[in-house]
C-alpha positions in Angstrom: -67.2 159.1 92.5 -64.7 158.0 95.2 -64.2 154.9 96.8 -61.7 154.8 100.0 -60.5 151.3 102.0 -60.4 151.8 105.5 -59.3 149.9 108.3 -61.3 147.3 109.5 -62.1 149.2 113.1 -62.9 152.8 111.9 -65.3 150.5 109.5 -66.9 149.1 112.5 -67.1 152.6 114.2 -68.8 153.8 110.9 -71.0 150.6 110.3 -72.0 151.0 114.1 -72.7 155.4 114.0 -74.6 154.8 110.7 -77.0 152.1 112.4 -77.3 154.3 115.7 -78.3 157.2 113.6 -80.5 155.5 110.9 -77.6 157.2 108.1 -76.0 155.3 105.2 -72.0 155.0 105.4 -71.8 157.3 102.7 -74.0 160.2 104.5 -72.1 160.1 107.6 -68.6 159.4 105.0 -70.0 163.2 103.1 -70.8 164.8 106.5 -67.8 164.0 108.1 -65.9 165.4 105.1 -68.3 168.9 105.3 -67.5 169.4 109.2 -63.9 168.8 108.5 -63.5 170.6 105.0 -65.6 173.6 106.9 -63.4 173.4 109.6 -60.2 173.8 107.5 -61.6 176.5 105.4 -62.1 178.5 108.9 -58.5 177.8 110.2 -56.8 180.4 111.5 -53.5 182.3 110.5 -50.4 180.9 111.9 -50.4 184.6 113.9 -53.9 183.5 115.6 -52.6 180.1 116.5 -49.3 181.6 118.3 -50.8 184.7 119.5 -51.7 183.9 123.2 -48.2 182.5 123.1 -46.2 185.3 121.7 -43.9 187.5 124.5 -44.8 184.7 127.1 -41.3 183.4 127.2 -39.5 186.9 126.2 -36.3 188.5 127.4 -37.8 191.2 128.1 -35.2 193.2 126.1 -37.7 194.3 123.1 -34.5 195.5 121.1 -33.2 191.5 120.9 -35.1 191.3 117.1 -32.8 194.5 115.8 -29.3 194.4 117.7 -29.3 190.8 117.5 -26.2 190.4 115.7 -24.2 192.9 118.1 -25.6 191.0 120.5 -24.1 187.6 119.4 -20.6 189.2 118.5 -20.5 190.6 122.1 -21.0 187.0 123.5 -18.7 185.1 121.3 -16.1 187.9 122.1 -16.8 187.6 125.6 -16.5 183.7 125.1 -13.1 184.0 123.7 -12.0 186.6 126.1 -12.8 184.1 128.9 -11.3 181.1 127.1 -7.7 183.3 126.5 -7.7 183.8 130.4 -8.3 180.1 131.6 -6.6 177.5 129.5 -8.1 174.4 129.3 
């Protein structure tokens, strides 16, 4: 058994769907819960949720992921190089 306060307008909204489909609160309290339980149970991985977005924004330099650190080293050097040349 559960019992579950809830604000006084989403009690309205339920009073007022329960009336308009001839439910009690409770049935349309345990059917919410199913299509939102079912729901989570079918969510996707965190790889189907990203996967249309994956490579949109890319470098296009598909090496980036293994020579990142050389990468990094080459642009702080850089960086300092620059900084030697032009005082501040």
């Amino acid at each position: 058994m559960i019992s579950a306060r809830l604000p006084d307008e989403l009690e309205q909204l339920l009073g007022s769907a329960s009336k308009a489909k001839h439910m009690s609160k409770s049935d349309m309290v345990k059917e919410a819960l199913v299509q939102y339980l079912g729901r989570d149970m079918e969510e996707k991985s965190s790889f189907e949720l990203g996967e249309d977005l994956f490579g949109r924004y890319g470098s296009g330099d598909g090496s980036l992921s293994q020579n990142y650190k050389e990468k990094l080293q080459d642009k702080i050097n850089a960086k300092l190089n620059t900084n030697k040349h032009h005082p501040h």
